[in-house]
C-alpha positions as CSV (number, residue, x, y, z in Angstrom):
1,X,13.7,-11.7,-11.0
2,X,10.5,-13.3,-10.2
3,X,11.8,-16.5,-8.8
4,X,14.1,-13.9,-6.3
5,X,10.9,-12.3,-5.2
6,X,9.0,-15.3,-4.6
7,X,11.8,-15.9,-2.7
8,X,11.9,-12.8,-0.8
9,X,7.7,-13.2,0.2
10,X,8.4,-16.6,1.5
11,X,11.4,-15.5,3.8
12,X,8.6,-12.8,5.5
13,X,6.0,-13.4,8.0
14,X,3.4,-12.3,6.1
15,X,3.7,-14.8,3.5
16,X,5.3,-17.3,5.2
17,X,3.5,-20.8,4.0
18,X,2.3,-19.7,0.8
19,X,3.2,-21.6,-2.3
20,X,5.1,-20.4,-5.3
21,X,2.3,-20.7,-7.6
22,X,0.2,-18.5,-5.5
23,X,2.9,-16.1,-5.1
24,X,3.3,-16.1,-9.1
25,X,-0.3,-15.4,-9.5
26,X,-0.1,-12.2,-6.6
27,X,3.3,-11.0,-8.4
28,X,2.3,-11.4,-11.3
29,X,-0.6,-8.6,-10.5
30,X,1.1,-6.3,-8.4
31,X,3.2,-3.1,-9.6
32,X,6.8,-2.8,-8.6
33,X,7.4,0.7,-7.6
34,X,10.6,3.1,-7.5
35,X,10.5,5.9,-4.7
36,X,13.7,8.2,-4.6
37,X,15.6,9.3,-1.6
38,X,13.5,11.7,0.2
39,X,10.2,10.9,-1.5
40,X,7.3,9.6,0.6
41,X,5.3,6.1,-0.2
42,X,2.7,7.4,1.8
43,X,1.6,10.3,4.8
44,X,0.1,9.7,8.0
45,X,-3.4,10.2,7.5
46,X,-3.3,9.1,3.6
47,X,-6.0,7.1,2.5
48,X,-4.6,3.5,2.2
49,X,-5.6,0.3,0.9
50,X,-1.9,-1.5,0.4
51,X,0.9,-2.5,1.7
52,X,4.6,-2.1,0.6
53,X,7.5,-5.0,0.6
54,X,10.7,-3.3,0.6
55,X,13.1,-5.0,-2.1
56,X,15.9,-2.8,-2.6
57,X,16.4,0.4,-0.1
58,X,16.1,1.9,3.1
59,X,12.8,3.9,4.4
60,X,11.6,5.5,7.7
61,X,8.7,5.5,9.4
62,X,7.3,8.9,10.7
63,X,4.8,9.8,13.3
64,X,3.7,13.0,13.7
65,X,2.4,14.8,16.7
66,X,2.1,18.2,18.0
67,X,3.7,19.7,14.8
68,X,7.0,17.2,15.4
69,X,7.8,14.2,13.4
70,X,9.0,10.9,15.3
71,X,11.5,8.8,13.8
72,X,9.5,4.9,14.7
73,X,11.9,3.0,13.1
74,X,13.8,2.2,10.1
75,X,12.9,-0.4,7.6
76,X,15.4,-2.2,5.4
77,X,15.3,-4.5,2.4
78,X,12.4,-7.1,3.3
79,X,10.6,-5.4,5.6
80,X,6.8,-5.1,4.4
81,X,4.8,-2.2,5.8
82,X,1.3,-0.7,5.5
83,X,-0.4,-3.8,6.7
84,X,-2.6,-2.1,8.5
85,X,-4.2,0.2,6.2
86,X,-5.0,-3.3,3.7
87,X,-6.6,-4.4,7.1
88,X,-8.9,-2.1,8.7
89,X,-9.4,0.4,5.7
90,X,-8.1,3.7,7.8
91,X,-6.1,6.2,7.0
92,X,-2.7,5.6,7.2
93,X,-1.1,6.3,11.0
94,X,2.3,7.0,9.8
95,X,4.1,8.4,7.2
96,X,6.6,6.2,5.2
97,X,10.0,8.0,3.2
98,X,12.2,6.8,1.7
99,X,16.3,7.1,3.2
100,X,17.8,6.0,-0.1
101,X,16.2,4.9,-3.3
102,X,13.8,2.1,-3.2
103,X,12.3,-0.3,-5.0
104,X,9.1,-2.0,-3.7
105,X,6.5,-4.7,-4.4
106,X,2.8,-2.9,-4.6
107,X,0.2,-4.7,-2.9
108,X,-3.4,-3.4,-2.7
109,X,-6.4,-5.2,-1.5
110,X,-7.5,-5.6,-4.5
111,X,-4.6,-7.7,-5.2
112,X,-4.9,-10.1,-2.3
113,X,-8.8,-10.0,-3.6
114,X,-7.5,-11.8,-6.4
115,X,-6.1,-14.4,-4.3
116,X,-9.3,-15.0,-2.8
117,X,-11.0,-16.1,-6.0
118,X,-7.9,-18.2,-7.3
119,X,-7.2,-19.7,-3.9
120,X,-9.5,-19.1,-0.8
121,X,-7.4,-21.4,1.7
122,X,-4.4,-19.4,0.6
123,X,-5.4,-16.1,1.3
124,X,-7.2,-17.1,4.6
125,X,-3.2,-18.0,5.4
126,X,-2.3,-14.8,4.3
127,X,-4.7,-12.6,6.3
128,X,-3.7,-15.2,9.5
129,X,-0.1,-13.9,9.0
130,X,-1.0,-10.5,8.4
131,X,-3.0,-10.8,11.8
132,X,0.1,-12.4,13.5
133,X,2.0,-9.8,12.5
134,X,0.6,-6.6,13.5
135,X,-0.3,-8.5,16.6
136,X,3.6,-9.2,17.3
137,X,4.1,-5.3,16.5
138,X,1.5,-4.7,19.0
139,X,3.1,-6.4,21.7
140,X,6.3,-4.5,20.9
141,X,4.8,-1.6,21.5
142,X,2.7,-2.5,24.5
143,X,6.4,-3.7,25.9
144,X,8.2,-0.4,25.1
145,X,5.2,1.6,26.9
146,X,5.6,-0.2,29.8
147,X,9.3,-0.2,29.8
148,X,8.6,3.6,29.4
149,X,6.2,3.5,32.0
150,X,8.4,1.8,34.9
151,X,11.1,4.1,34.2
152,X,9.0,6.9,34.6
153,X,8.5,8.7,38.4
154,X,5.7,7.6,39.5
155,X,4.8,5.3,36.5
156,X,2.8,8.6,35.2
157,X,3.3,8.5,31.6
158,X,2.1,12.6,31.0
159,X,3.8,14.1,28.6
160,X,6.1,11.0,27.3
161,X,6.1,10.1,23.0
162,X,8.4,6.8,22.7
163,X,10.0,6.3,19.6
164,X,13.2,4.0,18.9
């Protein structure tokens, strides 16, 4: 199972350029976690320190506002998420539940610390593609808002939540 999950971490951004020995030594510390239908991995506002790499499963990703949740989008098998939080250290600013029973690839900071002492070129890569990648997001959503914002009268954006 291993070799399919180094596999899988190579295929995604994040880890894209990382060798299989480095992978190894990150697998080989990280939890794999089962979340059933309807369970959350995390809240919006939940302390967070890891991210998630979906193996097996579907999950949504939840926004709340003004008492309303906000379907974002809709991850499938993987999809990491919770970049972010391993980033900047903030409370999470989404929730993430799961649509069918998942099974995931735990990574805290603490695990890609790890990688930092066995292989400091390696994880400079990996926080470069973690960079990359909420960047990309970012630009998605800068995109969307203006799509939003030109189809809007008057290109006033009061009162509009964009969600896909």
């Amino acid at each position: 199972m291993h070799d399919a999950r180094i596999e899988l971490l190579q295929q995604m951004p994040v880890f894209g350029g990382i060798r299989a020995e480095v992978l190894q030594f990150l697998l080989d510390l990280c939890p794999i976690v089962s979340v059933a239908a309807n369970d959350f991995f995390f809240r919006e506002s939940d302390k967070g320190d890891s991210m998630f790499v979906l193996e097996i499963g579907k999950a949504n990703v939840w926004k709340s506002w003004r008492g309303q949740d906000y379907l974002l989008r809709t991850l499938n098998e993987g999809d990491c998420f919770g970049e972010m939080a391993v980033m900047d250290h903030c409370p999470r600013s989404a929730s993430v539940r799961a649509v069918e029973n998942c099974v995931a690839i735990h990574i805290s900071a603490a695990h890609l610390y790890g990688i930092y002492t066995h292989d400091l070129k390696q994880f400079a890569l990996i926080q470069m593609n973690m960079g990359r990648e909420v960047c990309r997001r970012l630009r998605e959503a800068d995109n969307m808002l203006f799509d939003v914002k030109l189809k809007t009268p008057n290109g006033k954006m009061d009162h509009v939540f964009l969600a896909n």
